[in-house]
C-alpha positions as CSV (number, residue, x, y, z in Angstrom):
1,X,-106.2,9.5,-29.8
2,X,-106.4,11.3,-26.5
3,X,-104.0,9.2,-24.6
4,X,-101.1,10.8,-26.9
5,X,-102.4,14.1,-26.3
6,X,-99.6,14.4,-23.4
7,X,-96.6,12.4,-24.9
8,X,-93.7,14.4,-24.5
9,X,-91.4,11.8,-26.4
10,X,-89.6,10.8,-23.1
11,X,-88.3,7.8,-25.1
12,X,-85.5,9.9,-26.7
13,X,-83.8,10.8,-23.1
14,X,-83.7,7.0,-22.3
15,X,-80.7,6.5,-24.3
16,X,-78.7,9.9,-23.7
17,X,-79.7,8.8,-19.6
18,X,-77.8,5.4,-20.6
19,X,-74.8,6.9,-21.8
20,X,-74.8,9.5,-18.8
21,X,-75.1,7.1,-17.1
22,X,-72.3,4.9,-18.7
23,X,-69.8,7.9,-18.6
24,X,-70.6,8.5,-14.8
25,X,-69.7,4.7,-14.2
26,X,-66.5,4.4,-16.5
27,X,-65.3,8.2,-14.4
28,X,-65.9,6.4,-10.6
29,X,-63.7,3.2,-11.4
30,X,-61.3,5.6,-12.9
31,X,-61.1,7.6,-10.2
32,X,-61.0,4.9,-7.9
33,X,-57.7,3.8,-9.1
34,X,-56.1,7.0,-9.5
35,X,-57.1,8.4,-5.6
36,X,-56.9,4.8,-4.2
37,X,-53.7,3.9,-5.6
38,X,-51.4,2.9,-3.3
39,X,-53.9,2.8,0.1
40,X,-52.2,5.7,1.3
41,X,-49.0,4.2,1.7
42,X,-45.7,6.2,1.9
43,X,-43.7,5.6,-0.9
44,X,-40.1,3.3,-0.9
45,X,-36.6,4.9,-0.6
46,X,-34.8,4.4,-3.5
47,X,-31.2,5.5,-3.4
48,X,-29.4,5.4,-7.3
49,X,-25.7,5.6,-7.2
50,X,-24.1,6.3,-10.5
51,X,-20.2,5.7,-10.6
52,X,-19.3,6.2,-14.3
53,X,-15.0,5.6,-14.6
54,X,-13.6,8.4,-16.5
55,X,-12.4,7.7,-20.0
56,X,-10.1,9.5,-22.3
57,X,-10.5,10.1,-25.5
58,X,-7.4,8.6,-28.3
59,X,-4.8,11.6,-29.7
60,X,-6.0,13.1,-32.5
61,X,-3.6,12.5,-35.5
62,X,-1.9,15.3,-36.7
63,X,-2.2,18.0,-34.6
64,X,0.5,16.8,-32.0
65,X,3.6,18.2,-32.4
């Protein structure tokens, strides 16, 4: 019965230190590919060139005179 006299109950803290642990792990591979994204490279010129050809809309009836 003595040996327990000093038994703080670490077993509780093994499973909140796993999921730490787990979170810590799952944050680092995010952050990985949001910072490392792209190896530093300078991005691509894109040039976009919209013509659009005018259009006209029909007469309405009955208000011409």
């Amino acid at each position: 019965m003595a040996d327990n006299i000093n038994n703080t109950g670490g077993g509780n803290n093994t499973g909140l230190a796993f999921i730490v642990g787990a979170i810590v792990v799952v944050l680092a591979i995010i952050a990985y590919f949001v910072f490392a994204r792209g190896g530093g490279a300078t991005p691509e010129q894109v040039d976009v060139n919209v013509d659009v050809p005018e259009v006209s809309a029909p007469a309405v009836p009955g208000t011409g005179s």
